[in-house]
PAMI-726411 format. One record per residue (C-alpha): x negated, y, z negated; residue number from 1; residue in three letters. Coordinates in steps of 0.25 Angstrom, whole numbers. Layout:
east, north, up, n, res
X, Y, Z, NUM, Ala $
...
END
This chain:
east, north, up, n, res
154, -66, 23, 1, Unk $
152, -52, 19, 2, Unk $
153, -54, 4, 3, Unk $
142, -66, 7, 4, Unk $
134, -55, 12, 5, Unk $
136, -46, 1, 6, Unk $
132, -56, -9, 7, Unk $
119, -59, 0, 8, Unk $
117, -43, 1, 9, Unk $
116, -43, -15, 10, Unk $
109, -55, -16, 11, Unk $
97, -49, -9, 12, Unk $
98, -37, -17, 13, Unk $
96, -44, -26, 14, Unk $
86, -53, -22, 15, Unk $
78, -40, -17, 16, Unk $
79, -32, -32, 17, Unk $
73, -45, -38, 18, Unk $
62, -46, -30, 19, Unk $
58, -33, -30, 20, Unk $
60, -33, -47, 21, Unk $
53, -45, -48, 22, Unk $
42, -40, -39, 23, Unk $
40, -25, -49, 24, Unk $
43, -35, -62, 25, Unk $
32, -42, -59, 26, Unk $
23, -32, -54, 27, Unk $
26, -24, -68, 28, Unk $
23, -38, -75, 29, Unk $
9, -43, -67, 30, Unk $
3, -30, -65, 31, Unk $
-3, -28, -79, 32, Unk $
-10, -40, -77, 33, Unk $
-13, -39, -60, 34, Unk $
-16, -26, -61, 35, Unk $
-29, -27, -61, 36, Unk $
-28, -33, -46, 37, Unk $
-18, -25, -41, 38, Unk $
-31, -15, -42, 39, Unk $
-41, -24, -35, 40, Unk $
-30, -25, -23, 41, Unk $
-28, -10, -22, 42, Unk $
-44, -7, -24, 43, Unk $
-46, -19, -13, 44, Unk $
-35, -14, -3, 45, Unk $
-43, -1, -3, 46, Unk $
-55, -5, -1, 47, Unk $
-54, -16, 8, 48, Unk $
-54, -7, 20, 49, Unk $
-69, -2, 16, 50, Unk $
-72, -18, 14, 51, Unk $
-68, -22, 29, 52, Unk $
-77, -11, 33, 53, Unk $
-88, -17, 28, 54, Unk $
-85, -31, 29, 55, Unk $
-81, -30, 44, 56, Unk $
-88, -18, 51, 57, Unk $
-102, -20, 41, 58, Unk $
-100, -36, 38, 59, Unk $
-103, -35, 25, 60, Unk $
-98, -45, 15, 61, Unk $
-84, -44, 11, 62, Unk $
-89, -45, -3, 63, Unk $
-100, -37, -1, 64, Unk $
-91, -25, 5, 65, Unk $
-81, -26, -7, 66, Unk $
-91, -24, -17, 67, Unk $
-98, -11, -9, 68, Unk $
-86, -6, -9, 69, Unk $
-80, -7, -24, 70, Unk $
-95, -4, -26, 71, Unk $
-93, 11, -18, 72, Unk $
-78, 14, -25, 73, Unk $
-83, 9, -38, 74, Unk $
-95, 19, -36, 75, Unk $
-87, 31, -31, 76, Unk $
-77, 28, -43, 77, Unk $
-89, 29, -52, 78, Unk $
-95, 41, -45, 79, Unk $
-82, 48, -48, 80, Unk $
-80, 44, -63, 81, Unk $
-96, 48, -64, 82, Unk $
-94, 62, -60, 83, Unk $
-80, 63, -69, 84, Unk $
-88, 58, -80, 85, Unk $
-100, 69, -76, 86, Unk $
-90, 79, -77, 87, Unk $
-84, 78, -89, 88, Unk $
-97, 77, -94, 89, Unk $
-101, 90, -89, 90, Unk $
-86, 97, -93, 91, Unk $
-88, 91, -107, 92, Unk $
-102, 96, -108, 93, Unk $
-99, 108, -103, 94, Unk $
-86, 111, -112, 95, Unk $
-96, 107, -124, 96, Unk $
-104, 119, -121, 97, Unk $
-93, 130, -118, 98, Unk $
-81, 123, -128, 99, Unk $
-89, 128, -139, 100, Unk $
-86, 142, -136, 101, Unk $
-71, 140, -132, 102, Unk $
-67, 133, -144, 103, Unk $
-75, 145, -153, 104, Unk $
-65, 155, -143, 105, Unk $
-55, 147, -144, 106, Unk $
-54, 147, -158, 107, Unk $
-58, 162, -159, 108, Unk $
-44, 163, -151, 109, Unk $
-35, 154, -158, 110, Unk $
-41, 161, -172, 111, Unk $
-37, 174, -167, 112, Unk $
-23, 169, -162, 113, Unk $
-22, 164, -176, 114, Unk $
-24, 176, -182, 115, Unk $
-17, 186, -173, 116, Unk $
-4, 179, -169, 117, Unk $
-2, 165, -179, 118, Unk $
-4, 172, -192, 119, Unk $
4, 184, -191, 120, Unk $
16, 174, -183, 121, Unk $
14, 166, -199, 122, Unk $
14, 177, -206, 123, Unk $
27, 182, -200, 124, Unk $
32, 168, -200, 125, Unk $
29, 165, -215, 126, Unk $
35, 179, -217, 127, Unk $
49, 176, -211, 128, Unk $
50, 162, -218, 129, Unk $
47, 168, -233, 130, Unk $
60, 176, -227, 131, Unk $
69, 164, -225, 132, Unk $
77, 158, -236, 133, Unk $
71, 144, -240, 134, Unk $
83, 135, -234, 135, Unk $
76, 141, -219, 136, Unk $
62, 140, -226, 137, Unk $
66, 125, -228, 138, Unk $
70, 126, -216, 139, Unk $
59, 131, -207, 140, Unk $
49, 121, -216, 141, Unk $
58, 108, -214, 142, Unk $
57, 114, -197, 143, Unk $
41, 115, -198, 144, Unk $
38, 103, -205, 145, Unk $
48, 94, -195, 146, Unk $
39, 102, -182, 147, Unk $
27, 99, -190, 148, Unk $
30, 84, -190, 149, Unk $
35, 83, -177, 150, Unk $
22, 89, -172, 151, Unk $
14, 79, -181, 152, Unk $
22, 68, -177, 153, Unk $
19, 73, -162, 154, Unk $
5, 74, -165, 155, Unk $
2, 61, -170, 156, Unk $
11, 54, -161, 157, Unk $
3, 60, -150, 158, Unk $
-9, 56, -156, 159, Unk $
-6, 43, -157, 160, Unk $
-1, 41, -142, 161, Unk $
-17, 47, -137, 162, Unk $
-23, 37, -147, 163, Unk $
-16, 27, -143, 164, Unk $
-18, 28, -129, 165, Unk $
-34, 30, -130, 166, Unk $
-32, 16, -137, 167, Unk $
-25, 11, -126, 168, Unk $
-35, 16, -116, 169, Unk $
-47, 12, -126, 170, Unk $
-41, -4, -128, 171, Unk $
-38, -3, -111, 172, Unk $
-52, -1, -109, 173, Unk $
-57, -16, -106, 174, Unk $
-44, -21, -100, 175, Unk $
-47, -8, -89, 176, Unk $
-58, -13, -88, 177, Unk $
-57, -27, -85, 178, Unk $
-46, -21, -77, 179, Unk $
-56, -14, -68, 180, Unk $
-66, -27, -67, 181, Unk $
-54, -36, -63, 182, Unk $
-50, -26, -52, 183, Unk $
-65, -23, -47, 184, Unk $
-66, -39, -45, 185, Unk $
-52, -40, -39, 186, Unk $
-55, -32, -29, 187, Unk $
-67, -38, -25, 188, Unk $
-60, -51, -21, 189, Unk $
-47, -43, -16, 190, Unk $
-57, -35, -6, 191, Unk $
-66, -47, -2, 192, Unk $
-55, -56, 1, 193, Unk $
-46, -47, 8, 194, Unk $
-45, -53, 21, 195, Unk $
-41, -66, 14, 196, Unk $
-29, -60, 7, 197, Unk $
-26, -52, 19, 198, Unk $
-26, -65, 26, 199, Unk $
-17, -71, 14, 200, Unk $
-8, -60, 15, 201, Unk $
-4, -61, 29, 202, Unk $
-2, -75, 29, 203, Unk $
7, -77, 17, 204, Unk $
14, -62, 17, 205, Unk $
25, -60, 26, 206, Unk $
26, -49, 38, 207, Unk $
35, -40, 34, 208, Unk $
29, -40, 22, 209, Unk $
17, -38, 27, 210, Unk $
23, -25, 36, 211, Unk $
29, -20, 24, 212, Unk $
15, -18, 14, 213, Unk $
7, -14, 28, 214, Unk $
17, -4, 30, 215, Unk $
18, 1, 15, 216, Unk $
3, 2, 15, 217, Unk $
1, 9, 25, 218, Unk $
12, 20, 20, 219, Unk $
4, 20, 5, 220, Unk $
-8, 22, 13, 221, Unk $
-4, 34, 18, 222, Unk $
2, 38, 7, 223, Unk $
-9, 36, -2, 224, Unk $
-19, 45, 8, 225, Unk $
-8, 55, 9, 226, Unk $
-6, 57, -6, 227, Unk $
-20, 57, -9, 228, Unk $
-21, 69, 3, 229, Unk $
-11, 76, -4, 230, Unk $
-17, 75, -17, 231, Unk $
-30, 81, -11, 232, Unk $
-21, 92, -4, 233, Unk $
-14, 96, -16, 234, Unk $
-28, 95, -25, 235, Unk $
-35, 106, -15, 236, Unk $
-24, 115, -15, 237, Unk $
-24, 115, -29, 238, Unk $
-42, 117, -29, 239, Unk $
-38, 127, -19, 240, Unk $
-26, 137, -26, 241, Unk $
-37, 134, -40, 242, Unk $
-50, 139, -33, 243, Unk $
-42, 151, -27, 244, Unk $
-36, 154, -39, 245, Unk $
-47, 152, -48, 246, Unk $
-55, 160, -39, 247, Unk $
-46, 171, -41, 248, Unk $
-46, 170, -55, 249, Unk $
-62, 172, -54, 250, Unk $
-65, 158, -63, 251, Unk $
-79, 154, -61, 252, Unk $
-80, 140, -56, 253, Unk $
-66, 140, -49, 254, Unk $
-72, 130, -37, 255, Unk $
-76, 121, -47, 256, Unk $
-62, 123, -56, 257, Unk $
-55, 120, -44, 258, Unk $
-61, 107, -40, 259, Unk $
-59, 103, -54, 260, Unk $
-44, 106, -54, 261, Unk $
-43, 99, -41, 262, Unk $
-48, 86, -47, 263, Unk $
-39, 87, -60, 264, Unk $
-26, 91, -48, 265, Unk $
-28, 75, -46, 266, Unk $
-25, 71, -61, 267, Unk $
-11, 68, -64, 268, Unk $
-2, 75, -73, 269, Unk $
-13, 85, -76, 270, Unk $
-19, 92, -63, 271, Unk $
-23, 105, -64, 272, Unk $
-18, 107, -78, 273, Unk $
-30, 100, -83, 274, Unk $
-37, 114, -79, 275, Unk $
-27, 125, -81, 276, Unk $
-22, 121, -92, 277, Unk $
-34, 120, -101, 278, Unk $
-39, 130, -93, 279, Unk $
-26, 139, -96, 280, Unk $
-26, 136, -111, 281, Unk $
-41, 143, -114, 282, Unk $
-38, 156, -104, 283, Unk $
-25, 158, -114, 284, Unk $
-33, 157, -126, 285, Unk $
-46, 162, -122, 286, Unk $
-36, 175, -117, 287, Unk $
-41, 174, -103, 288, Unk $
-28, 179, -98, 289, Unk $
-29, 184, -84, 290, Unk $
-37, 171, -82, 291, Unk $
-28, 163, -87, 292, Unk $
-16, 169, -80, 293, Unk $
-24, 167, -67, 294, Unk $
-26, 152, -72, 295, Unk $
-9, 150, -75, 296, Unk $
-7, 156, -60, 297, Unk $
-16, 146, -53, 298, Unk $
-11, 134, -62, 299, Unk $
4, 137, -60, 300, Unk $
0, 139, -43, 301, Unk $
-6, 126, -45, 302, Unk $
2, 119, -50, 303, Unk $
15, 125, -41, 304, Unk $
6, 122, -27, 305, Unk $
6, 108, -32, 306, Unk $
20, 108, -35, 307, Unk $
25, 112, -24, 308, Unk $
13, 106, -14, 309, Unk $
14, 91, -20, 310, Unk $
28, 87, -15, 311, Unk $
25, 93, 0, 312, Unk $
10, 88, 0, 313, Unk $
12, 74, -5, 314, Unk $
24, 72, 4, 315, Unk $
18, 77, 18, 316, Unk $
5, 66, 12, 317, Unk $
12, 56, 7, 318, Unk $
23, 57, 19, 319, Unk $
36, 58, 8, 320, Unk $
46, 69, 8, 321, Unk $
45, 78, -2, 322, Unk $
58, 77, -9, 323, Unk $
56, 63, -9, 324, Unk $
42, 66, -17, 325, Unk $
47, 77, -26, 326, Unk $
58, 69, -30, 327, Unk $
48, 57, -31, 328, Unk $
39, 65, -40, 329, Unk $
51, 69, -48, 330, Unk $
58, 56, -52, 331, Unk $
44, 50, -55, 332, Unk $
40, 62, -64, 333, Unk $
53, 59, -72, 334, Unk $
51, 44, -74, 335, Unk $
36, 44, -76, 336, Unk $
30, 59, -80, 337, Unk $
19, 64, -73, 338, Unk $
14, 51, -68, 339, Unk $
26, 51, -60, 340, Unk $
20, 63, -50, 341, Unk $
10, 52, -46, 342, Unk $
19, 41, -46, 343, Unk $
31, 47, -39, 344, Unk $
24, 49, -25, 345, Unk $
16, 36, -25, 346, Unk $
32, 28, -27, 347, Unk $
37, 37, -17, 348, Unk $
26, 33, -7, 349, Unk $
26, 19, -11, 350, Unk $
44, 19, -8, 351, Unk $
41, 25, 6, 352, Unk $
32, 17, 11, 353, Unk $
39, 6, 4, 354, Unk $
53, 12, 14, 355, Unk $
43, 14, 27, 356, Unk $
39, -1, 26, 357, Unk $
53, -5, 28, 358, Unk $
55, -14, 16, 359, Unk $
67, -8, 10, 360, Unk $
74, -8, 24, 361, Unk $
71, -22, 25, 362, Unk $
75, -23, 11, 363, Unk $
89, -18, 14, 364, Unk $
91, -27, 27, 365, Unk $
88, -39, 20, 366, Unk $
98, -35, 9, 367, Unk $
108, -32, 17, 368, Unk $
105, -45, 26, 369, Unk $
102, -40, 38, 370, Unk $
87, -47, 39, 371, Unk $
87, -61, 41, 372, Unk $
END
């Protein structure tokens, strides 16, 4: 008897690592071809609230109250890339009046460095290798040429990789866009007969199943508004320490820098680099040292307060222990680079609520045999 119910304990091991593979294999297989509605769901799960508004409380059509509202995000999302567009207008107009003028500077500088520090370092160079014996000359040549085409082989390999990928984005053009039509129109359906599906779903899903998505949407709710209040959080004590510092450093327009520097704080990977660094680079060579001293101050206190605020503000927002976050955040760095700061908090919310909903302890009692 208790060998019988070892053999049924392995058996529903089984059983349960083949239907959750089976279930991620053909997710990995149908999603290049569904994704397109998995979109229209998400987008229609979102917005149907709004749509119950006005078809209940205003008795509007359903149709009617779908279409006003994919009509009002489509308009906001359009707003928002209008005035992205309008300002990189404006910065490009504005860096064709004054980049004239820097590049002259620049290359006012780099013609002085030429002359003052890389001819003299040749000189001394060419000096000491007429000195060596020819076996080291061969030598020191055979070593320069192999650098040479290691940086050349680099060079165009790299090259070769950023072509390719503007290719790539160029020929994925129309299939992004049929992409986005085919969404657009999914939604309208998914949102217009959302009580019927609703209906559908609770008559064919069971219960418990039932309990364990309402239970897991709910957590991701909350996590979702958490992390997006911690994002805010940590952005406006990044505008904040960059207005104070920069007001400090007596830089004109430092309200306006700041705001800035606060949007770019939301790209990935990048941040606040995408202004210091730049910004950094011309101080050096235009020999603006105390300025840009004072810049490497505020970006090293930048980046260090959202070092060590992300972990603790993330996790009190998001309801995680910080250790779990940080070594989250860790392991996903190591296995997908920087993308993996993104995706190593959203996996860990994802496992929680997964846990909280019960379904791995009713996982492990109907292994085990316990649940009839």
């Amino acid at each position: 008897m208790k060998a019988r119910n070892h053999v049924m304990i392995w058996l529903r091991i089984v059983y349960v690592l083949l239907a959750v593979t089976g279930f991620f294999v053909g997710v990995w297989l149908l999603f290049p071809y569904t994704y397109p509605f998995f979109i229209a769901f998400f987008i229609a799960f979102v917005t149907v609230p709004f749509v119950n508004i006005l078809a209940n409380r205003f008795q509007w059509p359903r149709w009617l109250a779908v279409l006003f509202v994919l009509a009002m995000i489509s308009i906001f999302l359009f707003g928002i890339l209008s005035v992205i567009i309008a300002e990189l207008i404006s910065g490009s107009l504005y860096l064709a009046r004054t980049l004239p003028s820097h590049i002259q500077q620049f290359i006012h500088l780099a013609e002085q460095w030429i002359s003052h520090t890389a001819v003299p370092i040749y000189e001394r160079f060419t000096s000491l290798f007429q000195s060596l014996n020819v076996e080291q000359q061969q030598t020191i040549l055979s070593s320069l040429d192999s650098i040479i085409n290691q940086v050349g082989e680099t060079t165009s390999i790299l090259l070769n990789q950023v072509l390719q990928q503007i290719s790539d984005f160029l020929m994925n053009i129309p299939d992004f866009a049929t992409a986005i039509v085919f969404s657009l129109l999914a939604t309208f359906f998914i949102a217009k007969d959302w009580p019927r599906f609703m209906r559908l779903y609770v008559q064919w899903v069971p219960s418990q199943i039932q309990n364990y998505i309402r239970s897991l949407i709910s957590d991701m709710k909350g996590a979702v508004v958490g992390y997006i209040f911690a994002q805010i959080t940590l952005v406006s004590a990044t505008a904040v320490i960059v207005l104070i510092g920069l007001i400090i450093l007596d830089v004109d327009y430092a309200l306006t820098i700041a705001f800035f520097t606060a949007i770019v704080d939301f790209i990935p990977y990048l941040g606040t680099g995408l202004i210091f660094i730049p910004w950094l680079i011309y101080t050096f060579f235009t020999e603006q040292w105390t300025l840009a001293i004072g810049l490497s101050v505020l970006y090293a206190v930048v980046i260090l307060q959202r070092q060590f605020m992300e972990p603790k503000v993330l996790s009190k927002n998001i309801g995680v222990e910080p250790l779990a976050l940080l070594f989250a955040l860790f392991v996903s760095y190591k296995l997908f680079g920087f993308l993996g700061l993104v995706i190593g908090p959203i996996a860990l919310v994802v496992i929680q609520s997964i846990i909280q909903t019960g379904l791995f302890r009713d996982l492990r009692q109907f292994i085990i045999g316990s649940q009839k």
